[in-house]
N, C-alpha and C positions, 0 to 999 in steps of 0.2 A: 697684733700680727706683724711680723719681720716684713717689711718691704725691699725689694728686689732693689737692685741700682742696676739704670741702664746705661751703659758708658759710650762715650765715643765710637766712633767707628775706627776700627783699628787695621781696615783695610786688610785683612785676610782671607782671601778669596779660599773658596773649598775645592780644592783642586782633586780630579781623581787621579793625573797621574801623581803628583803629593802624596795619595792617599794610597797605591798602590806600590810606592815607593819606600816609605813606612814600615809599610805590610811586610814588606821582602825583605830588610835591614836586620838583620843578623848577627851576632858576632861567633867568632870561631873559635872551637876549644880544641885543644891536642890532645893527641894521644899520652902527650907525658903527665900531663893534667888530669886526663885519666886514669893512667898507671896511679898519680900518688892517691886520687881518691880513693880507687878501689883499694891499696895497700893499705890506707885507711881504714877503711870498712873491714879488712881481715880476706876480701874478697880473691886474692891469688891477684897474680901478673897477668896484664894485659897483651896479648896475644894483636889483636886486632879491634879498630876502633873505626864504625863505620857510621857517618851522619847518615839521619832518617828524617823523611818529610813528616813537617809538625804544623801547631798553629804556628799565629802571629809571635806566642808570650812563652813559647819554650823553645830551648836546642833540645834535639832528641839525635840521642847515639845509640848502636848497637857496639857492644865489648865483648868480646870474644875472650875469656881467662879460663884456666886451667881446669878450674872445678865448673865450668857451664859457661851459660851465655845469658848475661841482662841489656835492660834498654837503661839509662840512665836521661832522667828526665832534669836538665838547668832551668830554672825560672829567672828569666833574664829580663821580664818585664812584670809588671806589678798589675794582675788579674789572677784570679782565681786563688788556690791554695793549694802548695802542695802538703802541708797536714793534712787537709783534709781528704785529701785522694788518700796519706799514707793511713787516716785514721778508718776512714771509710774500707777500705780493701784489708788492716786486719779486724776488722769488726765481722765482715762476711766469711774472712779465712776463719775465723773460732768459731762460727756463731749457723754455719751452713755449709751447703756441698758444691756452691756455686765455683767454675773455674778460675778461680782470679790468684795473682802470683805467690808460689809459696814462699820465699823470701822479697822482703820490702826495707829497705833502710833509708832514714830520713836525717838528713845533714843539714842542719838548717845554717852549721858554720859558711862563711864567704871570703876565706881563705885560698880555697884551694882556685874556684871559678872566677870568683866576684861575686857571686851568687847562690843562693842557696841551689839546693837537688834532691831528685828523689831515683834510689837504686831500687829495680825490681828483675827479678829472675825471667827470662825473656819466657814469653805464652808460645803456645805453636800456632799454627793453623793462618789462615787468608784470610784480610779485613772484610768484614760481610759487606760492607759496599762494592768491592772488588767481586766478588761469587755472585753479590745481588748482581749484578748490572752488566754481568757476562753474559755475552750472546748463548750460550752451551750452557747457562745453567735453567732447565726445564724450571715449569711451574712448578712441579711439585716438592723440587727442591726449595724454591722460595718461599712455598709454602707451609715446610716442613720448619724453616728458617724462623720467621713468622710466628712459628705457634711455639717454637721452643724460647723466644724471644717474648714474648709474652710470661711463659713460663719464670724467665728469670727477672723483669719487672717486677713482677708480683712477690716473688722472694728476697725481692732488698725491700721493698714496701713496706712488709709485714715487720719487720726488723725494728725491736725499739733501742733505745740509744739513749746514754745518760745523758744528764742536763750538762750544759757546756761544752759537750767532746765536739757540736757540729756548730754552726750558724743556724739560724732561725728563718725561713722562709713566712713573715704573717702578712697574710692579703690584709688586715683590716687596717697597717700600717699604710695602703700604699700612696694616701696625698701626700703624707710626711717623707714619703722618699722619693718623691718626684720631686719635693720642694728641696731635700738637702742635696741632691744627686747632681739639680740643675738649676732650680731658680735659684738658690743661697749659694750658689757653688760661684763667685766673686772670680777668681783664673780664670774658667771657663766660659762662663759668660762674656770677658772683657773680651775674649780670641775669636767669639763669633762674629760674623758679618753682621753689619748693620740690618738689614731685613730680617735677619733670625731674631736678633736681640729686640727688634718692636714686637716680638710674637708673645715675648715674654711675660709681659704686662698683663695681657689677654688672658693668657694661660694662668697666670696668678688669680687674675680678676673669678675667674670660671671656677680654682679650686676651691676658695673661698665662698662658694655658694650650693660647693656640692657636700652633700651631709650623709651619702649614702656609705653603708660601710656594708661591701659583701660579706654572706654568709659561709665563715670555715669549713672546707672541707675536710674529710677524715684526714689526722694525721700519720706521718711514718718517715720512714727513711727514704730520703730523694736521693735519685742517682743524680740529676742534674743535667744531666747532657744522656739521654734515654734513646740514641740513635743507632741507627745501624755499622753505623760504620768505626762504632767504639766495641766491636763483637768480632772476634776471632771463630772464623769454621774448618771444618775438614771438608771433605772434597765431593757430599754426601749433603752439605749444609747442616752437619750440626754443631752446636755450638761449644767449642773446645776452650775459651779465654772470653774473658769481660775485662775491661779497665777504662781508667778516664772518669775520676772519682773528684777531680780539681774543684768542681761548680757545686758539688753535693751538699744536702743538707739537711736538718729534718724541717717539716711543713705540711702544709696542704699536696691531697696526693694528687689532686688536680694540677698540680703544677708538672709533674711527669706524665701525668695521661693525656696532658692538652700537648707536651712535648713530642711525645711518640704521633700522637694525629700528624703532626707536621713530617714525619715521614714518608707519608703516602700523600704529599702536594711538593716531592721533589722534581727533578726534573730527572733526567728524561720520563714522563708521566707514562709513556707507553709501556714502561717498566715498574715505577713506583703505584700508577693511579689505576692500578686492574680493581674491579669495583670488590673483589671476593678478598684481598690481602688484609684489612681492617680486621675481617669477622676471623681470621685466621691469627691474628694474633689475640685479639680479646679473647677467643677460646681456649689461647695456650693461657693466659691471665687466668683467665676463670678457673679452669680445670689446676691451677695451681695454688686458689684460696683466695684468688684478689676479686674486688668487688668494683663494678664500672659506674662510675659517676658521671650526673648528667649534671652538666655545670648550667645554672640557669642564665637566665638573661642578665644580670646587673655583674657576675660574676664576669662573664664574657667582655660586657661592654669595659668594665674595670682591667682587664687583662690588657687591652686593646689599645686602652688609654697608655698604660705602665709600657708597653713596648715603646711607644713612642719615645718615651724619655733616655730608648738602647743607646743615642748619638753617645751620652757621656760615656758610656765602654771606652768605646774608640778614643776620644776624646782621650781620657785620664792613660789610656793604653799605648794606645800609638803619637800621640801628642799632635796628633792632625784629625780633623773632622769627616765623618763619611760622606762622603759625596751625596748621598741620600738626606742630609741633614735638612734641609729646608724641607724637605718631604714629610719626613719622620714629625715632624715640628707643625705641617697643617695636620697630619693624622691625629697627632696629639689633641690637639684644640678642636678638632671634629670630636673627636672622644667624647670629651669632657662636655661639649654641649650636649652630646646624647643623655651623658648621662643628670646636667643642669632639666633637659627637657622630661627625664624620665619620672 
């Protein structure tokens, strides 16, 4: 078995405004940068070029050309895929009626940005976290939200997908990617504070004794990111545009069903936590052919465990530590003695 090296203390403190400062660090692309992409693409002249709020790990612009209006997505940091957003959204364009962009073009050249990009034909409608969390939008719009949103879960689920076109989501892998992600992971270890990096040992010691391997659940096609606020609505709440395909992948379909639960423990709870919004979406689920899995106990406790190990995102993404990391790192090692005790 591979042993860990614990290094020095390298005195880097986990700073949140560091880590907030990071976050916001952007760089800025022109319009004329623009223009030549799209001329590229066959797409017409650029008219207007307008930055849109994104994550941390893209520039997102709207363009404004002759024949329409797309967003153009730059991946300017190294998280997620834009393949796989562009392979995931024409697999649903051929393959179903769901709304997602009828033109997608994938430029993986880094000539034009520095960066690779992803072109899509701009969606209509208002980001459903926006409609969800407006004062004037009744229950039973969000209701209606809810069930149609369920409805389209269940229709990337059922979807199968040749071997290779995605990444592989397998639970039964997950000691071995807590071990390459962060114990073996030699950079990042050496950048943690000394108090994180004696956690380490521990967390080694603990994986090395656990033998449990959760049981798979039904496979399918993952959206990955299965929230509300990746859903485009009209003014009525229904659902006009889907996209935000970066994180997707095929696996375990608990890995989106356990994602969508985490919608209804957002905040403001007076909005997300009404006790009836759950059953309103597994009904849209249902009534659309998907089937609800009750993820047992070992499965849970294993899930619980792997979140802890999220710090390396950040880490390998933004090149500074979340402010939560020492946290993240006892939950981690709570975990795992759950599941040594179980």
């Amino acid at each position: 078995m591979k042993k860990i090296t614990v290094y020095q203390s390298v005195d880097l403190a986990i700073s949140k405004q560091a880590f907030i400062e990071a976050s916001k660090a952007k760089p800025t692309f022109t319009a004329e940068q623009g223009a030549v992409a799209f001329a590229r693409q066959g797409l017409g002249s650029v008219s207007e070029w307008t930055e849109l709020e994104a994550n941390p790990t893209n520039c997102v612009y709207k363009a404004v050309c002759c024949d329409g209006s797309y967003i153009i997505k730059i991946k300017y940091r190294k998280a997620f895929s834009l393949a796989v957003d562009f392979n995931i959204t024409a697999l649903l364009r051929d393959t179903t009626t769901l709304p997602v962009p009828e033109i997608s073009v994938l430029c993986e050249d880094t000539d034009v940005f520095g960066y690779p990009y992803l072109v899509s034909s701009l969606l209509p409608g208002t980001q459903g976290r926006d409609f969800f969390e407006r004062p004037s939008t009744s229950d039973d719009r969000r209701c209606r939200l809810l069930k149609e949103f369920g409805s389209v879960v269940a229709a990337i689920n059922e979807q199968s997908v040749s071997d290779g076109l995605l990444p592989v989501q397998d639970v039964t892998q997950w000691r071995e990617d807590i071990r390459r992600k962060l114990l073996y992971n030699q950079d990042l270890v050496a950048d943690l504070p000394e108090d994180c990096q004696a956690k380490l040992p521990i967390i080694e010691d603990l994986l090395d004794k656990i033998d449990v391997v959760p049981n798979p659940s039904p496979q399918g096609l993952l959206w990955g990111d299965a929230t509300i606020h990746n859903l485009l609505v009209d003014d009525d709440g229904h659902i006009v545009g889907i996209y935000d395909f970066e994180n997707g992948a095929t696996g375990d379909l608990l890995h989106d069903q356990l994602h969508v639960a985490a919608n209804f423990t957002r905040e403001p709870q007076e909005i997300y936590g009404r006790d009836h919004y759950p059953q309103e979406f597994w009904s849209g689920y249902a009534e659309a052919g998907g089937v609800r899995i009750e993820p047992d106990e070992t499965y849970l406790k294993v899930r619980q465990a792997t979140m802890g190990a999220g710090l390396c995102w950040f880490w390998e993404v933004l090149g500074v530590f979340h402010p939560k990391t020492p946290q993240w790192l006892d939950d981690l090692e709570s975990g795992l003695k759950s599941l040594v005790d179980s």
